[in-house]
C-alpha positions in Angstrom: 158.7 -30.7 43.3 159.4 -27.0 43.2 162.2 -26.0 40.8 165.2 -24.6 42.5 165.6 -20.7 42.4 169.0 -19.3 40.3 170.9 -17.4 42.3 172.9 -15.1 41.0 176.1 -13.6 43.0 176.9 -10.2 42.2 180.1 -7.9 43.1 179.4 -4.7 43.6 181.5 -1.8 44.0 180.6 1.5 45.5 180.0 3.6 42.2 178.2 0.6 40.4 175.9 0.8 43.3 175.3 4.7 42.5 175.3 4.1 39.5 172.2 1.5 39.6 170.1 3.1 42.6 169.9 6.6 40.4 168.7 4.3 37.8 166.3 1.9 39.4 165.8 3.0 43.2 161.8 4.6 43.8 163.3 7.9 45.1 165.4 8.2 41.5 161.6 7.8 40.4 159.9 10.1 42.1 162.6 12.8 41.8 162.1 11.7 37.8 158.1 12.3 37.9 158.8 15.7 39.9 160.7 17.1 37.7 158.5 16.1 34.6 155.8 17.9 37.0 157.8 20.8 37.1 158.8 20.5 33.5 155.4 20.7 32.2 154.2 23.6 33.8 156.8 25.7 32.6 156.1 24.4 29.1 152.5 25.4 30.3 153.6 29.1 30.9 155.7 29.0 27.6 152.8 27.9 25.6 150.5 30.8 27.5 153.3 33.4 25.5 152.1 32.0 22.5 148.9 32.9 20.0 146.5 30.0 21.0 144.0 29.3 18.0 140.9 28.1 18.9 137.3 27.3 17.2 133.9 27.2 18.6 130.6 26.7 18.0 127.2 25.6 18.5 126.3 23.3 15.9 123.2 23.4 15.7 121.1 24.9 18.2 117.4 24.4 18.0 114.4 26.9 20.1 110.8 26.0 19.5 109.3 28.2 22.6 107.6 31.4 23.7 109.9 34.0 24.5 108.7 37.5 26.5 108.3 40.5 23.6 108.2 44.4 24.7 106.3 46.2 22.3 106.2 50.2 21.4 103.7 51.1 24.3 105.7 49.4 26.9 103.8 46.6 27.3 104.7 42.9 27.0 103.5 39.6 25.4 105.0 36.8 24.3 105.5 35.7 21.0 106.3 32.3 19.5 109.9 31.2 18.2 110.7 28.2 16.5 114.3 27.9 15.0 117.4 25.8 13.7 120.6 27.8 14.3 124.7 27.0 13.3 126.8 29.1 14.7 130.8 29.0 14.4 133.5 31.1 15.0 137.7 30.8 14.8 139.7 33.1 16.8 143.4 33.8 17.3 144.4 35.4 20.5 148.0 36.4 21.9 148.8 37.5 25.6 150.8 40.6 25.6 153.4 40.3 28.1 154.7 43.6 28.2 150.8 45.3 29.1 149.0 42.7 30.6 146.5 42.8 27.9 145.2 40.5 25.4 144.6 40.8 21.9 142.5 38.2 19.1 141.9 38.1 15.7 138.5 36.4 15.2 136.2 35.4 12.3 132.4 34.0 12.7 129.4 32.7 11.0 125.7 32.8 12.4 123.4 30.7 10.4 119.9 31.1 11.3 116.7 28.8 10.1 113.3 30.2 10.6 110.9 27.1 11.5 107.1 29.0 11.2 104.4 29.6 8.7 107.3 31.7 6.9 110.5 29.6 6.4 113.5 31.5 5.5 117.3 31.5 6.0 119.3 34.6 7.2 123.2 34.4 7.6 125.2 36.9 9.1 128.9 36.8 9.0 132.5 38.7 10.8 135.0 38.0 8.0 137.6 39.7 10.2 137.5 41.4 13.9 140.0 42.9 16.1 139.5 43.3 19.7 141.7 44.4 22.4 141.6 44.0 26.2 143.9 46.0 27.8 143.7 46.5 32.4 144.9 49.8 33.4 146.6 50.4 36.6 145.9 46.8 37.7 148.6 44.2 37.9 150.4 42.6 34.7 150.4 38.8 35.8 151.8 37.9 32.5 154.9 40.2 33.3 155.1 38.3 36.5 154.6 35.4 35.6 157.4 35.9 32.8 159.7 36.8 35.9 158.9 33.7 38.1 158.6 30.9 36.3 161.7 30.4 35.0 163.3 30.7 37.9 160.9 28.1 39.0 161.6 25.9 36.3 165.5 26.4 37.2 164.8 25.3 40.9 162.8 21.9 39.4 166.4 21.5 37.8 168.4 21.9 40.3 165.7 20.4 42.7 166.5 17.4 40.5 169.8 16.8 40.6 170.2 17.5 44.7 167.2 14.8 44.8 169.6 12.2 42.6 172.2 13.1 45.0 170.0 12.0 47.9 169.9 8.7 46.1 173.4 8.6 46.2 174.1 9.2 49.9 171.3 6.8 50.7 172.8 4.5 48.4 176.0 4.9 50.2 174.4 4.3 53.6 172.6 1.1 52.7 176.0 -0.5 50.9 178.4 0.6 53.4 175.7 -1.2 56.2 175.7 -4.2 54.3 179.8 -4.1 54.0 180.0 -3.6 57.7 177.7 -6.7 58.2 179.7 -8.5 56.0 182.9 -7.7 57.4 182.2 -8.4 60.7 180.5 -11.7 59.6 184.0 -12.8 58.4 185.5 -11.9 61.4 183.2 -14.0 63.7 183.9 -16.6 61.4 187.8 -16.1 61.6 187.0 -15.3 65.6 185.2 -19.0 65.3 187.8 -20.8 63.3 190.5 -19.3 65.4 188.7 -20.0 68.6 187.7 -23.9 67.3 191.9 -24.0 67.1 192.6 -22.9 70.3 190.3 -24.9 71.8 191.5 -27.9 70.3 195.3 -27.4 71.6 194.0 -26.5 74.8 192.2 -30.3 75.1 195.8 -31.6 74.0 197.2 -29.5 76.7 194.9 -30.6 79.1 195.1 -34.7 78.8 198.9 -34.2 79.8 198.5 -31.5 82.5 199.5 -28.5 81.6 196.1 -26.8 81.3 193.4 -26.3 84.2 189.8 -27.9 83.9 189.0 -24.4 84.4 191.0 -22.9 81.8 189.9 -25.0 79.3 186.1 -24.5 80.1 186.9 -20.8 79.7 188.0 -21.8 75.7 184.8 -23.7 75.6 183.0 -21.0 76.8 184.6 -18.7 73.9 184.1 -21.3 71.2 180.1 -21.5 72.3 180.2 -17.5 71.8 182.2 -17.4 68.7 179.5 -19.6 67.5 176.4 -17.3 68.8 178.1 -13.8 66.9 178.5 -15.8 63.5 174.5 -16.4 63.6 173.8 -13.0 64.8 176.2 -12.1 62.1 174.9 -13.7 59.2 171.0 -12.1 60.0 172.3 -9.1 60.2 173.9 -9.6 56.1 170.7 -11.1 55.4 168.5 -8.2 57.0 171.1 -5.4 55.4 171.6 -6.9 51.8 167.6 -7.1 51.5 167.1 -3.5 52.4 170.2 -2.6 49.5 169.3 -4.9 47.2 165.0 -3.9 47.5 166.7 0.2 47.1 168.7 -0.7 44.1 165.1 -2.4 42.1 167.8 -5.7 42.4 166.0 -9.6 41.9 165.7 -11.5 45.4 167.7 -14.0 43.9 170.7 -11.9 43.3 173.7 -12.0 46.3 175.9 -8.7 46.9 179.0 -9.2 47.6 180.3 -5.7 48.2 183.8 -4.5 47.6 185.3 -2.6 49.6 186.5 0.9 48.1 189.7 1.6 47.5 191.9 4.2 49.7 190.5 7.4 50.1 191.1 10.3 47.4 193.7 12.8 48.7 191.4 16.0 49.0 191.0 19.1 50.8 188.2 21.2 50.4 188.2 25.0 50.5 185.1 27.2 52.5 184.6 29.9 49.9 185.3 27.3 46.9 182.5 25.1 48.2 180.4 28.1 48.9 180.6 30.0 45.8 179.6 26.5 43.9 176.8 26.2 46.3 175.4 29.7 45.5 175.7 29.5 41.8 173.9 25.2 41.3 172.0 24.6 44.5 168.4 25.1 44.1 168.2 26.8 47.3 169.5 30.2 45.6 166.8 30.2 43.5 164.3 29.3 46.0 165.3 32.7 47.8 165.0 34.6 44.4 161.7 32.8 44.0 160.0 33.5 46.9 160.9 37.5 47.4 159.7 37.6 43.6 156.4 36.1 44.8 156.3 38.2 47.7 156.6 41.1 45.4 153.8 40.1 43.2 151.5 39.6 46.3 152.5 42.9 47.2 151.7 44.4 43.3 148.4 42.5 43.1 147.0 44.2 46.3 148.0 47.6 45.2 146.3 46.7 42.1 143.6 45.8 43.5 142.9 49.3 45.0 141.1 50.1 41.7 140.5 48.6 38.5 140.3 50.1 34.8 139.5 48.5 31.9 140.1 48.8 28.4 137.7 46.7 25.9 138.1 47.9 22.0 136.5 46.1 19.0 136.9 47.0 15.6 136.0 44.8 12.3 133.2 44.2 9.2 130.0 42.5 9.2 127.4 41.6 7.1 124.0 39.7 6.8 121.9 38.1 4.3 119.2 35.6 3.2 122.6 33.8 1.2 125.9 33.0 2.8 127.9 34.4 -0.2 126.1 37.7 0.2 126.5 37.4 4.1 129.9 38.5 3.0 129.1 41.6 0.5 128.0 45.0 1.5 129.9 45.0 4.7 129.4 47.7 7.8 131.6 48.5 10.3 131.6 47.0 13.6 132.8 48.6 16.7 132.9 48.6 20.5 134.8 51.0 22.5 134.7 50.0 26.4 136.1 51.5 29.2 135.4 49.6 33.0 135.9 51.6 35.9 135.8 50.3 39.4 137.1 52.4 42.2 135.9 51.8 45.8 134.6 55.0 47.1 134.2 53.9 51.2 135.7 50.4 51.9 136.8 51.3 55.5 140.6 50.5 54.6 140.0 47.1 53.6 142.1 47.1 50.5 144.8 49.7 51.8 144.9 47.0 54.7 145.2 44.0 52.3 148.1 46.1 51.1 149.9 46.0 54.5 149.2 42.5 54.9 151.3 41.5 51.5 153.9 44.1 52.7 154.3 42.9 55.9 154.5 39.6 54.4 157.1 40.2 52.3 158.8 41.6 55.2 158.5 38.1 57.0 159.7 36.3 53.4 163.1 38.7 53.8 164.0 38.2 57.2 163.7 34.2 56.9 165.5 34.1 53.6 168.2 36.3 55.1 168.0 33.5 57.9 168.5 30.8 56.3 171.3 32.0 54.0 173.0 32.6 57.1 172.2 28.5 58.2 173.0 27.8 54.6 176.6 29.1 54.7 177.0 27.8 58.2 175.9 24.0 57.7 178.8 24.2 54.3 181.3 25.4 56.3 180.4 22.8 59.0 180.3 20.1 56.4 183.8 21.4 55.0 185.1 21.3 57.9 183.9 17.5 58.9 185.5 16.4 55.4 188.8 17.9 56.2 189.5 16.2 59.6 187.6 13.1 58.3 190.5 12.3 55.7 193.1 12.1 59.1 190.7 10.3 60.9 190.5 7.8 58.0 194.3 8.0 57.2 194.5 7.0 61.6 191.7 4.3 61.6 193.7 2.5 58.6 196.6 2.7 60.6 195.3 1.1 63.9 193.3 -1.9 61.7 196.8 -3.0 60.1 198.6 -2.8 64.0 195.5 -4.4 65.4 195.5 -7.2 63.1 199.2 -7.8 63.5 198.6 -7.6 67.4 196.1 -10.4 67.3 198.1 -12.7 65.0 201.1 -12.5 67.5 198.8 -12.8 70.7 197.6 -16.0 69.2 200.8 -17.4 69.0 202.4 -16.1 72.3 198.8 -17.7 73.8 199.9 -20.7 72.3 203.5 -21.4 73.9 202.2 -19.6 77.2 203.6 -16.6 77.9 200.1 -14.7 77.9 196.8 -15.8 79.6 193.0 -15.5 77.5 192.3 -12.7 78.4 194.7 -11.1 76.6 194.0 -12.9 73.9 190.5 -12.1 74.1 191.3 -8.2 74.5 193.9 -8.7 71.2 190.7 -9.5 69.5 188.6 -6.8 70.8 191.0 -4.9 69.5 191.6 -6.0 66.2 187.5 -6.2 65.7 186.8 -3.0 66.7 189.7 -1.5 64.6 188.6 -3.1 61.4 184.7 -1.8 62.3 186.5 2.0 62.5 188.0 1.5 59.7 184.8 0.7 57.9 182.6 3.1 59.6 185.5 6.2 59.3 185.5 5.3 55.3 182.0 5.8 55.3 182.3 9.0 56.8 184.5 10.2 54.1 182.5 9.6 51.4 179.5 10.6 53.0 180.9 13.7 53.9 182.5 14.3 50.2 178.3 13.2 48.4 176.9 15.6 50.8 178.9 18.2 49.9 178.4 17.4 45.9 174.3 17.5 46.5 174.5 20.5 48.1 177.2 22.3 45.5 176.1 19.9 42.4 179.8 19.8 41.5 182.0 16.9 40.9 185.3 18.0 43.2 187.0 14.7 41.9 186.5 15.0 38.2 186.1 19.3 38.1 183.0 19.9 36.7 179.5 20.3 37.3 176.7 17.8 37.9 174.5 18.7 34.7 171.8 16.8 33.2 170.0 16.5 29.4 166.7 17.6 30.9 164.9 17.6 27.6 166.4 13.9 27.0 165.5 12.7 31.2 161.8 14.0 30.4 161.4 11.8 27.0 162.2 8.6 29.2 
């Protein structure tokens, strides 16, 4: 026989759900592996500030072949090599942010075995070398870069936090679905039981006359519904508490019961509060900042584009000899001096035109930021707004359950000694079911009105203070 399942009930309240979808939910994960995405290519462009010491080599190298050989009276013949080379060389280079240009510190060895009739070694050596790469007039990415991403990296941040936040008021909308389903699953239940009662008194009432044939099949009739809503009811718990309970990571075998939140907060949200929050945590401001940054750079690499200079320099020691050690004595100087030059003569206004492209396109990058900060301060007024009213809708709805349900309780027994006929009855309960669904579905509102307003300032209004996060500590998890 198969071993029965443990089920395990669980209470839930509204922030323990939060609390466990930003945890375990696959949207808490995937805003989790974005941001270590984002984290890393900022430590990427952090490390690119930084000397980078690297050694290479060929080791060994080996040539037995003819090779082509010009020779004083300009002819050519070919000559035979045959050869065992090593070859290794350590460098230390640093980007310079504030040129553009690069700079390394290098040191090599050349080892060189002669395989003919005449075998000999020869070494030749760079104890120390200096060389400098420096663009003129063209565009310093590295000052660029320096400018973007961090502001980048802030976005990825803030990017972060919004995206927990979406977890929340997804979590909110899955638990208050599941409350809903459960609530009105009691109420067919308590519509049933009440209904099984009625029906009951009305058989009594009927065997000494005082109720119609057709009166009482009309309570039948109500009792055969009451019955049909409690099964619809309980699949639509079954159907809503495995869509929370898959969001939330949770076991099959675990049953949420949900708990309905307390009363509402008293809180009234101010426009320009809300806004200034908004402008100083929400990614989007440095989205804007981003984007007309990179709109300037586009603009900057096609001007520098227009022509090109570059600066090579080399300075340093070298030596060579049959020994290593004496590779290293005797040393001469070694130096390059370089200067690249490219400058387009006749291009028919390809690169001017490349130029109006980026500034036209930078143009377009303006006029839609300037856009959307105008749809950005619009939807948070909106959505203060909503919140405001929503706390008096709330504070109403509450009101009209608590008369509603009274209203029933009395119909029920006015029903019962006569003095009102079943369809009032059956309109007291419409009432009293569609107040207590209000109820639910205006308490939702509130508190999906108050997270979307936290996602889109990152600021806890309830507590006063801001929605931060130990990124260093989220990206070791």
């Amino acid at each position: 026989m198969r071993p029965q399942e443990h089920v395990h009930r669980l209470k839930l309240t509204l922030k323990e759900a939060i609390q466990l979808g930003q945890l375990q939910s696959v949207d808490a994960a995937v805003a989790l592996n974005e941001l270590k995405t984002a984290y890393w290519e900022y430590r990427t462009h952090r490390a690119d500030q930084l000397p980078e010491v690297t050694f290479s080599g060929s080791l060994p190298n080996y040539y037995k072949r003819y090779n082509k050989y010009l020779k004083e009276d300009g002819s050519y013949s070919f000559i035979r090599s045959h050869s065992l080379g090593l070859k290794g060389e350590l460098a230390i280079t640093q980007n310079i942010a504030l040129t553009g240009g690069q700079i390394a510190l290098n040191s090599s060895l050349d080892f060189t075995r002669q395989l003919s009739d005449n075998i000999y070694n020869e070494y030749m050596s760079v104890p120390i070398g200096l060389t400098w790469t420096q663009p003129i007039f063209g565009t310093n990415h590295h000052k660029w870069e320096h400018k973007i991403e961090p502001i980048k990296y802030k976005e990825a941040q803030a990017a972060y936090i919004e995206n927990v936040e979406d977890v929340t008021l997804k979590t909110i909308s899955y638990f208050f679905n599941l409350l809903l389903a459960r609530e009105n699953l009691t109420i067919a239940n308590q519509n049933l039981e009440n209904a099984d009662k009625i029906y009951a008194i009305a058989v009594a009432k009927k065997e000494i006359g005082h109720l119609s044939e057709s009166e009482r099949m009309r309570l039948k009739q109500s009792v055969l519904q009451a019955k049909g809503r409690v099964t619809e009811a309980q699949a639509n718990v079954n159907a809503n508490m495995f869509q929370l309970r898959a969001f939330l990571g949770l076991s099959e075998q675990d049953i949420i019961d949900p708990i309905l939140p307390e009363l509402a907060p008293n809180l009234r949200m101010h426009y320009q509060e809300v806004l200034k929050k908004a402008q100083e945590n929400n990614s989007f401001a440095q989205n804007i900042l981003r984007r007309q940054l990179e709109a300037d750079y586009e603009v900057a690499t096609a001007k520098g584009n227009q022509r090109s200079i570059n600066l090579f320099a080399s300075i340093g020691y070298t030596g060579k000899d049959k020994k290593m050690a004496d590779a290293y004595q005797a040393l001469r100087d070694n130096q390059v001096l370089e200067v690249g030059v490219s400058i387009p003569l006749i291009d028919w206004g390809k690169r001017k035109g490349k130029v109006k492209v980026a500034e036209s396109n930078r143009d377009v990058v303006l006029s839609r930021t300037r856009q959307e900060q105008i749809k950005f301060n619009q939807d948070i007024f909106l959505l203060v707004e909503n919140f405001n009213n929503q706390a008096m809708q709330l504070e109403i709805a509450a009101e009209v359950d608590e008369l509603a349900e009274k209203r029933y309780q009395t119909s029920i027994e006015t029903y019962l000694i006569g003095k009102i006929s079943i369809l009032d009855l059956n309109d007291a309960q419409t009432s009293k079911d569609n107040a207590r669904q209000k109820h639910i579905q205006e308490l939702y509102m509130f508190w999906n009105y108050y997270y979307n307003i936290r996602s889109i300032t990152l600021y806890d209004f309830l507590n006063n203070r801001t929605l931060d996060a130990d990124f260093e500590e989220i990206i070791r998890k």
